[in-house]
matplotlib code that plots the C-alpha trace (Angstrom):
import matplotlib.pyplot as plt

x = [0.0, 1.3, -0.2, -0.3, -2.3, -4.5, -7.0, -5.9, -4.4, -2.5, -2.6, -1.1, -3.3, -0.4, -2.1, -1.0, 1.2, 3.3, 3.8, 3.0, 0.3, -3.0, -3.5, -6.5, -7.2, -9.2, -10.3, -11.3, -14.6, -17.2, -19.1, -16.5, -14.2, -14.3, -12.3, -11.6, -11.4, -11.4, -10.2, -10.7, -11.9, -8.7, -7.3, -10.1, -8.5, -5.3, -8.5, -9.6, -6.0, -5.3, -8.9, -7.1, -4.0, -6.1, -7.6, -11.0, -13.1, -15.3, -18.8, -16.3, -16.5, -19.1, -18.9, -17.4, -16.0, -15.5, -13.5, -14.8, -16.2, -13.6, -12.6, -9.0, -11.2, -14.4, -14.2, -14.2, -17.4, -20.5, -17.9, -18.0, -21.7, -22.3, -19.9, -21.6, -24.9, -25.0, -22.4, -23.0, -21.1, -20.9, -20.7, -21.6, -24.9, -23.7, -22.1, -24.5, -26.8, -23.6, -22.3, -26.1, -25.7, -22.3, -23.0, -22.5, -19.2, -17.8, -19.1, -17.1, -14.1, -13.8, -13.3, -10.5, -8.7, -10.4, -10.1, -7.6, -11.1, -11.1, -6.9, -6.9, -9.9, -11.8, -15.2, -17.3, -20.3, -23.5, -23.8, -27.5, -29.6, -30.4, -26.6, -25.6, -25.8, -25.5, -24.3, -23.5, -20.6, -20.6, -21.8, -20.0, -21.0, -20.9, -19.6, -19.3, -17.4, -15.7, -16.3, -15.7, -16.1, -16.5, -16.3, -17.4, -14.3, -14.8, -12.0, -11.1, -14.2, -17.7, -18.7, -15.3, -15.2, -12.2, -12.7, -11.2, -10.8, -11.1, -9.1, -6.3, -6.4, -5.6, -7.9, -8.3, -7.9, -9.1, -7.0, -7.9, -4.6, -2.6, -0.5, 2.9, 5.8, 6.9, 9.5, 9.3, 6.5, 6.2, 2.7, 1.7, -1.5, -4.5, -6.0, -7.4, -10.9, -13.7, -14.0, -11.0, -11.5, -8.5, -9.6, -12.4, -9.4, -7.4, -10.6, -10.9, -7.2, -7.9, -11.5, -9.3, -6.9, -9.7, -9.7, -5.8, -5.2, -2.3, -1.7, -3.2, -4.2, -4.0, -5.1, -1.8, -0.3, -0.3, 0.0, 2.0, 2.6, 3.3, -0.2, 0.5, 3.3, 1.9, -1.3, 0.6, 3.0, 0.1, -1.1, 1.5, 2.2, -1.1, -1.1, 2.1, 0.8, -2.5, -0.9, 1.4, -1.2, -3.6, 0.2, 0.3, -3.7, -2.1, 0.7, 1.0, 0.2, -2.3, -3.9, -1.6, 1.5, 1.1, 0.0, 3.3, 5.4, 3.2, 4.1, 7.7, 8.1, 5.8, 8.7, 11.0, 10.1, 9.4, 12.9, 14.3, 13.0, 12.3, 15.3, 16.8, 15.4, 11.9, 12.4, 11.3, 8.1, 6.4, 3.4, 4.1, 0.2, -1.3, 1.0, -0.2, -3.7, -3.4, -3.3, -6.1, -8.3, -6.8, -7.3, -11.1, -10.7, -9.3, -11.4, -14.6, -13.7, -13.1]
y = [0.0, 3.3, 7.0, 8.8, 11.9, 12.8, 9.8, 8.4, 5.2, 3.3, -0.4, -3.0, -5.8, -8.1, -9.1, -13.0, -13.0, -10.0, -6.6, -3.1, -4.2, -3.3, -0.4, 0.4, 3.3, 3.7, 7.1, 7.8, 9.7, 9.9, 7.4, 4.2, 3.6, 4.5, 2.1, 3.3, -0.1, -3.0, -5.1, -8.6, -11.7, -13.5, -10.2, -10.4, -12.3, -9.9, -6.8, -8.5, -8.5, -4.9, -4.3, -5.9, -3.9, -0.7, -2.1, -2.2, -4.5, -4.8, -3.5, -0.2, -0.5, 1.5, 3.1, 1.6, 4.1, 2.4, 3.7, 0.9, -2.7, -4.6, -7.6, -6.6, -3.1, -4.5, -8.2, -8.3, -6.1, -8.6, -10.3, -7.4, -6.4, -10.0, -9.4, -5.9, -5.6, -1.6, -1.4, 1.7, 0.9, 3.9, 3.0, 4.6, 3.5, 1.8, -0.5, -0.9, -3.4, -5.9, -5.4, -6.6, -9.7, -10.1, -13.0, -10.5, -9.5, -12.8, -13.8, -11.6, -11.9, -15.6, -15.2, -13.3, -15.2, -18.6, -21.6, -19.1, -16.8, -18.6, -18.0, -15.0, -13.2, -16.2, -16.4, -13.1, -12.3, -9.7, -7.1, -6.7, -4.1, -2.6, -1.4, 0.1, 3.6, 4.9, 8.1, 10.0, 11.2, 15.5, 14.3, 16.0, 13.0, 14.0, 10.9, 11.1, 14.8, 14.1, 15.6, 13.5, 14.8, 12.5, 12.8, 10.5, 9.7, 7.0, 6.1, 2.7, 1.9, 3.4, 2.7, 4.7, 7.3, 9.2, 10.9, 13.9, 13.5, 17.4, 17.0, 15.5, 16.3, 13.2, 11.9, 8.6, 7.2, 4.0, 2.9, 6.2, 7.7, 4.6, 2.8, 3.2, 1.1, 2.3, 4.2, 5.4, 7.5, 6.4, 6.9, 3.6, 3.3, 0.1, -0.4, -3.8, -4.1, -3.6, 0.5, 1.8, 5.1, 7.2, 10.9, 10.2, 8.8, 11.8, 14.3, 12.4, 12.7, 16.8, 16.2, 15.2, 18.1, 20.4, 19.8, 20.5, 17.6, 17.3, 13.5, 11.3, 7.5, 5.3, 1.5, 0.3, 1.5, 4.3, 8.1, 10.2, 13.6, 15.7, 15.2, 17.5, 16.3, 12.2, 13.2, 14.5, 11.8, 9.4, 11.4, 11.2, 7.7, 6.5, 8.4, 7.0, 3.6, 3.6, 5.1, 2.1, -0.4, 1.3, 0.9, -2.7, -3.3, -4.1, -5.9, -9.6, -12.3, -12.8, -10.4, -12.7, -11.9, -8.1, -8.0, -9.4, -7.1, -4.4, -5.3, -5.9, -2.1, -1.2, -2.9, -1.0, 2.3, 1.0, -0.3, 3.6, 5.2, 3.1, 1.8, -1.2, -3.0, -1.9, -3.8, -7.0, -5.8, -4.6, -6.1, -8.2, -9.3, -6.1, -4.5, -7.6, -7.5, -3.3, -3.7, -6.1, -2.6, -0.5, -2.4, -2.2, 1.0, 1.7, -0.7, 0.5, 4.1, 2.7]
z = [0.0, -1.0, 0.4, -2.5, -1.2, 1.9, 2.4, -1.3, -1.3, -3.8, -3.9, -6.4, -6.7, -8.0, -10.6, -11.9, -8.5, -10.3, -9.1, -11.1, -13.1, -12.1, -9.0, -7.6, -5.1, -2.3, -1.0, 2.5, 2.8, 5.4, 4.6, 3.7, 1.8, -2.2, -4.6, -8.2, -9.8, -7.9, -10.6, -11.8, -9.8, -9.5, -7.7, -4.8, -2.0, -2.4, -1.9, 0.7, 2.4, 1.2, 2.6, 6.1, 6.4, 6.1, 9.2, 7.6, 6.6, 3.6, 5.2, 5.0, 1.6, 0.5, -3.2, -6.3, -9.3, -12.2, -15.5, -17.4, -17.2, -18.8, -16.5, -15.5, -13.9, -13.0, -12.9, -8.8, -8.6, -8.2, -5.2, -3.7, -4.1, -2.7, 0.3, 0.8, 0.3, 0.8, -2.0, -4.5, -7.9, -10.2, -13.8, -17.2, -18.6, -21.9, -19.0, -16.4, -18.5, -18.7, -14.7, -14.0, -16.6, -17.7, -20.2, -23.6, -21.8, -20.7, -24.7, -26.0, -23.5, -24.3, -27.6, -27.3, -23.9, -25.1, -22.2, -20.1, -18.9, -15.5, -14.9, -15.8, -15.0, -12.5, -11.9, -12.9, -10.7, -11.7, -9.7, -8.3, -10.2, -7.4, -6.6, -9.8, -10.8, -14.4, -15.0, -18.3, -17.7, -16.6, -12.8, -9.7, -6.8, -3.1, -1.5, 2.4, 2.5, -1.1, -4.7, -7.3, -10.8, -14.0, -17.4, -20.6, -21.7, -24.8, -27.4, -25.3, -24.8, -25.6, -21.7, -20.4, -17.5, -16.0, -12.6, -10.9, -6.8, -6.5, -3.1, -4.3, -8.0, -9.2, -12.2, -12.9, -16.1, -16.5, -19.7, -22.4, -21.7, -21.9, -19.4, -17.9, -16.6, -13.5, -12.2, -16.0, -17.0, -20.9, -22.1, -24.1, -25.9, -25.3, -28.1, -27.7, -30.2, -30.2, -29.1, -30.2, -32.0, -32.1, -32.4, -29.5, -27.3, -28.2, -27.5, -24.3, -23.2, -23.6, -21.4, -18.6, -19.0, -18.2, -15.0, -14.9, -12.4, -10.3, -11.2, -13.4, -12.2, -15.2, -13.7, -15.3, -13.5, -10.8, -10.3, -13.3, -11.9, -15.6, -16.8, -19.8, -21.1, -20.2, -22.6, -25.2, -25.2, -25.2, -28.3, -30.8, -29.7, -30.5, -33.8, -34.9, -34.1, -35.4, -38.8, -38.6, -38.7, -41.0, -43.3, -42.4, -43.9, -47.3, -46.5, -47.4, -45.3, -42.6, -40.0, -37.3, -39.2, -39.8, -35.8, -35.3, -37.4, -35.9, -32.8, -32.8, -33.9, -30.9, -29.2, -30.5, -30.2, -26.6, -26.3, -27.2, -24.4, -21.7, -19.4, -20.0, -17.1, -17.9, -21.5, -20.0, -18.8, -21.8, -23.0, -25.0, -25.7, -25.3, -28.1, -30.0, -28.9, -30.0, -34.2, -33.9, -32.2, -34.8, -37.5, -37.1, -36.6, -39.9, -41.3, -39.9, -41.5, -45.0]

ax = plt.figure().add_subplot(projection="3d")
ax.plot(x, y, z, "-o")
ax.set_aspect("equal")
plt.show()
């Protein structure tokens, strides 16, 4: 656990037994605990321990704040409406329908992780109606003594929100700014299908600049503290990929091949900038799993 600001709390749920790669955050208020992003099932006993060394327990867990519903964000959420029957979960209303039945989601999800759904993401519960509250996007909540902005911020996903802890002026970015390595603060773009839309993600990016945060949050992983220069980075990278790929449409061989070429550039330009003992952390999946989002994007727009 890791105090990043006054009654904001950093935790890495060690995803896959590994550190630094998914953090969620739990904000004191005066009525429980909030968590931005629980994240997926298979994370839930290490919550629950996190939960512990806060010296709480989970009826202190009061309000959910989701970016997004995919599983490595939201997977742990029906757990912990079960556990906690006064549980609010915040959510945008595109996703509220598929926390309540998740069996379009886990569909879709399978398709893509195939028999590895229960390793990597376990068991996904629904969340009872009852518990969930859409938003649009544009709502300022008052949650126990704490303001909490959010903002529609698609381009990842058509369900996305970011939120702005006016407190601590950190905003949470779910994954439409990208992710990070840390110590280093390289902005790399997700761009897994089937929302990916480039200019929305970029028009998002400047959303969240509005509220000039302090630090952004990105789920993957942790606080970047030049939000500026982050969201510009993120930008130009994503630009420069997503040209890339739209390059690679016409190139021979088979979707699987050009993904890997794409990929192994994404490497890279990764490999330039990042230090050396960051190189073995990089995605190696996700930059995979990226040209297969931009490619329906560029194939969508022709």
């Amino acid at each position: 656990m890791n105090p990043i600001a006054d009654g904001a709390i950093l935790a890495d749920l060690e995803y896959l037994g590994a550190p630094g790669n998914i953090a969620t955050c739990f904000l004191e208020t005066d009525d429980g605990l909030a968590v931005v992003d629980p994240g997926p099932a298979t994370t839930y006993d290490r919550f629950r321990e996190v939960v512990r060394q806060l010296g709480a327990t989970l009826d202190d867990v009061r309000i959910l704040l989701l970016t997004h519903i995919h599983l490595d964000h939201s997977g742990a959420a029906g757990w912990l409406a079960e556990a906690q029957p006064r549980l609010r979960v915040y959510v945008h209303e595109r996703g509220a329908p598929h926390l309540a039945d998740p069996g379009r989601l886990l569909k879709s999800a399978t398709m893509i992780y195939g028999d590895r759904m229960l390793e990597l993401w376990g068991e996904v519960k629904p969340v009872p109606p009852g518990a969930i509250i859409p938003l649009q996007g544009g709502e300022r909540l008052q949650l126990g003594g704490r303001s909490i902005a959010s903002a529609y911020t698609p381009g990842h996903a058509w369900h996305h929100l970011a939120w702005f802890d006016e407190a601590s002026g950190i905003a949470f970015t779910g994954d439409v700014l990208g992710e990070h390595l840390p110590p280093s603060d390289v902005a790399i773009p997700v761009t897994p299908p089937p929302d990916i839309d480039v200019e929305l993600m970029i028009e998002s990016g400047d959303r969240i600049l509005e509220w000039q945060p302090a630090r952004l949050f990105p789920t993957h992983f942790g606080p970047v503290n030049d939000s500026p220069r982050f969201a510009r980075e993120h930008a130009t990278r994503l630009v420069r990929w997503s040209e890339r790929v739209r390059s690679s449409l016409d190139d021979p061989g088979t979707d699987e091949e050009r993904a890997q070429r794409v990929a192994a550039l994404g490497r890279r330009d990764l490999e330039a900038v990042l230090p050396a003992e960051l190189h073995s952390r990089i995605p190696e999946d996700a930059l995979y799993g990226n040209w297969f989002g931009l490619a329906r994007y560029w194939r969508k727009k022709a």
